[in-house]
C-alpha positions in Angstrom: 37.2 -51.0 87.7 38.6 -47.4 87.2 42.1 -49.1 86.5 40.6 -51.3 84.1 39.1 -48.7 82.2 42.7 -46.5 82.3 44.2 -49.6 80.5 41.8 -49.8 78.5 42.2 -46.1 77.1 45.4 -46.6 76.8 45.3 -49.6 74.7 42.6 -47.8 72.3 44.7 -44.9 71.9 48.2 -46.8 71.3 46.2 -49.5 68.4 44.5 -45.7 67.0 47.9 -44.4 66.8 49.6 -47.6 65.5 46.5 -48.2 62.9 46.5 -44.6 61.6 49.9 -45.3 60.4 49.8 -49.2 59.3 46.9 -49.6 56.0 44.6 -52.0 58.5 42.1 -50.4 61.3 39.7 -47.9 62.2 40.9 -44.5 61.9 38.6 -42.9 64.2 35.9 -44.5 66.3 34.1 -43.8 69.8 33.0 -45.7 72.7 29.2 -47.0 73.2 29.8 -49.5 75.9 32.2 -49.8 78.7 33.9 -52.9 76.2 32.7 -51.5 72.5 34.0 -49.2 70.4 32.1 -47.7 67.2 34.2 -46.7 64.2 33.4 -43.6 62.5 36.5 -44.0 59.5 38.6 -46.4 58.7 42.1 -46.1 57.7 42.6 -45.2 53.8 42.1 -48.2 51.9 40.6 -49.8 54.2 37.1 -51.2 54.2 34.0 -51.4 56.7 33.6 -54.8 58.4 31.5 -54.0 61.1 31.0 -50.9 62.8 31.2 -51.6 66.5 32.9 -53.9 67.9 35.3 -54.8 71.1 38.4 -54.3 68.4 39.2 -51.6 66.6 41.4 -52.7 64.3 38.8 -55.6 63.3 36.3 -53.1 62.3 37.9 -52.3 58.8 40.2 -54.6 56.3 42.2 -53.3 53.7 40.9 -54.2 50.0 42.1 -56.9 48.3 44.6 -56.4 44.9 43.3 -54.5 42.1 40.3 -52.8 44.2 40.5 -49.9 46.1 38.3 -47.4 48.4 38.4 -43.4 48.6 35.6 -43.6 51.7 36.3 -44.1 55.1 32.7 -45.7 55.6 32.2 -47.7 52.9 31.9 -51.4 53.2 32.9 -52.4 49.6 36.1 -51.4 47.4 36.1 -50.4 43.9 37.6 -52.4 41.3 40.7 -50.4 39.3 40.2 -49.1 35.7 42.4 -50.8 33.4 43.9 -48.6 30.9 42.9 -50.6 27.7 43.4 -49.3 23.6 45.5 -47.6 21.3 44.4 -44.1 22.8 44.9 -44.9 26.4 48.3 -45.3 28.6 48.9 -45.8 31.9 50.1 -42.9 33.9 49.5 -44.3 37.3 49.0 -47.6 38.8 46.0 -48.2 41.0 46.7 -48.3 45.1 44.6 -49.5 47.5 43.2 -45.7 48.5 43.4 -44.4 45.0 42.0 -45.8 41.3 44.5 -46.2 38.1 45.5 -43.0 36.9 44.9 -43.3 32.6 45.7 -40.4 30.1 45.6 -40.6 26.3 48.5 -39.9 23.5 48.6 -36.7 21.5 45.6 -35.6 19.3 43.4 -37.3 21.4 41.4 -36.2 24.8 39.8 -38.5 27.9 36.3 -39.3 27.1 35.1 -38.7 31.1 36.2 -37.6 34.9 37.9 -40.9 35.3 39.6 -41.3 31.5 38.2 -44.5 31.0 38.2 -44.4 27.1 39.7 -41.5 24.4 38.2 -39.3 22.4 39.4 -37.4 19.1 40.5 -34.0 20.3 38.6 -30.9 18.7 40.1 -27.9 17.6 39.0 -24.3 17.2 35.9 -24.3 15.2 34.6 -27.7 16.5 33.1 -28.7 20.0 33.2 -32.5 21.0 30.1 -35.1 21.0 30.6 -37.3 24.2 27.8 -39.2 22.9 29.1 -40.0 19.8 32.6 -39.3 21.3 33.5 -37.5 18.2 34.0 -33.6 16.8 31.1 -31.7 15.0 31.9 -28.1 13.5 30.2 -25.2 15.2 26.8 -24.6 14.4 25.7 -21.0 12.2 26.0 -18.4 14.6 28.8 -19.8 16.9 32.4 -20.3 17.6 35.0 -21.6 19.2 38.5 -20.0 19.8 39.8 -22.4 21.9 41.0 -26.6 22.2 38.8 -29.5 23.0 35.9 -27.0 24.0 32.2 -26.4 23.3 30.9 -24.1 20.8 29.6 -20.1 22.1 26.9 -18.0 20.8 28.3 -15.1 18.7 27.7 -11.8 20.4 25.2 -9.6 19.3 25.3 -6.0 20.9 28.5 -4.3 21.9 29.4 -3.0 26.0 30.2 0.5 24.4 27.3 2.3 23.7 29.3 4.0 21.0 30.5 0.9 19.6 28.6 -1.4 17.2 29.0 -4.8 15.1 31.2 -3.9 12.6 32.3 -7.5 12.1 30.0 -10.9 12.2 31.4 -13.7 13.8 33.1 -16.6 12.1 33.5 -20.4 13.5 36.7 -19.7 15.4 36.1 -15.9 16.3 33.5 -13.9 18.0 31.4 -10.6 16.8 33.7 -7.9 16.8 32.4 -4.4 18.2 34.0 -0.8 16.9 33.3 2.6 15.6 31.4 2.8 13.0 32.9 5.2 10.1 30.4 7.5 8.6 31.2 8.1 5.1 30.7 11.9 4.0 29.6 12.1 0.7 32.0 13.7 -1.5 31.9 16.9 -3.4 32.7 17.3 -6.6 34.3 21.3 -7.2 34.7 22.6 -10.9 38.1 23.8 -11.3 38.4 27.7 -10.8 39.0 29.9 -13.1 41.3 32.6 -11.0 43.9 29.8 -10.7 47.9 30.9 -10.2 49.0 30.0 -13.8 51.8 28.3 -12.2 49.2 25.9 -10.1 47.4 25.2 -13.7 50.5 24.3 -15.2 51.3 22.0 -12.6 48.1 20.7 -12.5 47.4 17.2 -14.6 44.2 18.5 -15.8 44.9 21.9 -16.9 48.1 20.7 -18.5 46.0 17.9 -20.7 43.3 21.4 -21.7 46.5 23.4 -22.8 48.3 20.3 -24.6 44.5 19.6 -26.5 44.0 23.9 -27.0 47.5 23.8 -28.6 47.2 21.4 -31.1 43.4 22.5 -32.0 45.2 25.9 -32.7 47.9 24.3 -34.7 45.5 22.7 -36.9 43.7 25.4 -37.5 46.6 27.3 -38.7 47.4 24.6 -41.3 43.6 24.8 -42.5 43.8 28.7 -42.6 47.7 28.1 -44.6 46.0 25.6 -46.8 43.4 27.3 -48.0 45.7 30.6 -49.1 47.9 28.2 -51.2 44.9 26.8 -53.1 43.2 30.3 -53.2 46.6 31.8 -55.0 46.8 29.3 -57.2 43.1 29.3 -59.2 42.9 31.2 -61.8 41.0 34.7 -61.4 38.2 35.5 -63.6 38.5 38.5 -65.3 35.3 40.1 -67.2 35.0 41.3 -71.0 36.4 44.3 -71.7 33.5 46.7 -73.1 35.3 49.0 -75.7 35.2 52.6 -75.4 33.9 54.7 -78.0 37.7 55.8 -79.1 38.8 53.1 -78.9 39.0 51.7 -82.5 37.2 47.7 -82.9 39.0 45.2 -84.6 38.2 44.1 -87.6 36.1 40.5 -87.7 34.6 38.8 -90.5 31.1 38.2 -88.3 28.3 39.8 -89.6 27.0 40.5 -86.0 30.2 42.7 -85.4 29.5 44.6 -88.3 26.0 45.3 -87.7 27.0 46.4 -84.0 29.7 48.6 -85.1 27.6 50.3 -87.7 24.8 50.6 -85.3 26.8 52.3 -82.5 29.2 54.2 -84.2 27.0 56.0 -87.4 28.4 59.3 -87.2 32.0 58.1 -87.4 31.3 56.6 -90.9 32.0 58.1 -94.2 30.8 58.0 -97.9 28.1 59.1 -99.9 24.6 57.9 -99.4 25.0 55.6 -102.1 27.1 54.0 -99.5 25.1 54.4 -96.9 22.0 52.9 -98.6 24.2 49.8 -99.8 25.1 49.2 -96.0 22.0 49.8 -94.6 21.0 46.8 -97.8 23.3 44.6 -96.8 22.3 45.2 -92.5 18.9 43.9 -94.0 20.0 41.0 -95.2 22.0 40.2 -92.4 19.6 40.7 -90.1 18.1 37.4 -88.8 14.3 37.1 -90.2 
């Protein structure tokens, strides 16, 4: 009995190490019963039959074409995606321990885990819909900086305490903290008076005052140069001449000069009173009634 349980040992060990490198077996199993044997995993690809059993290698069959298994203990194998539509390719064929490897052609991303279908790939400023298995733009207030990825909230304080938002967020960039510049207000100084006359020469503004003070001088000047010309040339007006009493009045044939020139000057006059009686007459009758 002990020798028939060496042999038998032996047998289970050389079919473990024969079926852990063939696709058909029990990769590890143990012993319930002097004649049973229990299997705990088959061999990759390989399916559970039954899970004790005199026979190891009868415990587990490999899967049939097109299926396949990734666990030891299952009892069923998996049917292989098939890489089907424009999108898709094939960049693996299926094995018995491993499922089809698909991928999908430029601008377009796998829709799950196991690329089963496409989807249109999003760029920066979109985030995909598997639902809809489409793109959608980010929504207000997030972004996305990246390929094929969903949308993030913008940020809204700053690390830094002495940093702040000096920049909102747009749909492919976040909230940008800085230093916010303080803007002194500015101060407005009258030009001084005790400038170097060399600085106020070079200066715009005092150049523009002595270019306008110039000219207002020069026109001035022509006013003031005008106004002699036109003075010199009018005429002055001279008053009448009053004569003096030895100086001798021209004769006129107006009465009125005569009665002045008797009136004023009686003493000069000569002749008898004969004469003086006719001229004082004729005075009479020259004088206005």
């Amino acid at each position: 009995m002990h020798l028939f349980l060496e042999v038998l040992c032996i047998s289970m060990l050389t079919r473990c190490c024969l079926s852990s490198t063939g696709e058909r077996g029990c990769q590890q199993w143990t012993t319930s019963a002097p004649s049973d044997v229990c299997c705990e995993r088959c061999n990759p690809g390989n399916r559970l039959v039954t899970r004790c059993g005199p026979d190891p290698e009868k415990l587990c069959v490999p899967c049939r074409n097109e299926t396949y298994t990734t666990d030891g203990t299952s009892h069923t194998c998996l049917r292989c995606t098939q890489c089907v539509g424009g999108a898709q390719f094939l960049k693996k064929a299926c094995t018995k321990s491993k499922d089809t490897e698909c991928d999908c052609r430029a601008g377009f991303r796998c829709g799950d885990d196991h690329c089963s279908f496409c989807v249109e790939e999003c760029g920066k400023g979109q985030e995909p819909l598997p639902a809809a298995r489409s793109c959608r733009n980010c929504p207000d207030g997030t972004f996305n900086d990246k390929i094929h990825e969903k949308c993030k909230s913008w940020r809204t304080s700053c690390l830094h305490p002495n940093e702040h938002i000096v920049a909102v967020g747009d749909a492919v960039s976040d909230s940008k903290c800085g230093i916010a510049n303080i803007e002194t207000p500015e101060v407005n100084t009258l030009p001084s008076t005790q400038a170097d006359p060399e600085d106020s020469f070079f200066d715009g503004t005092g150049l523009v005052w002595a270019i306008s003070a110039s000219f207002g001088v020069f026109i001035i000047l022509i006013i003031l140069f005008l106004v002699i010309i036109i003075t010199k040339k009018k005429p002055e007006k001279t008053a009448p001449k009053e004569p003096t009493l030895n100086e001798p009045i021209p004769p006129t044939d107006e009465p009125r000069s005569l009665v002045v020139t008797s009136f004023h000057h009686p003493q000069q006059e000569q002749g008898s009173s004969s004469e003086i009686l006719c001229s004082q007459d004729f005075e009479t009758k020259l004088l206005p009634v």
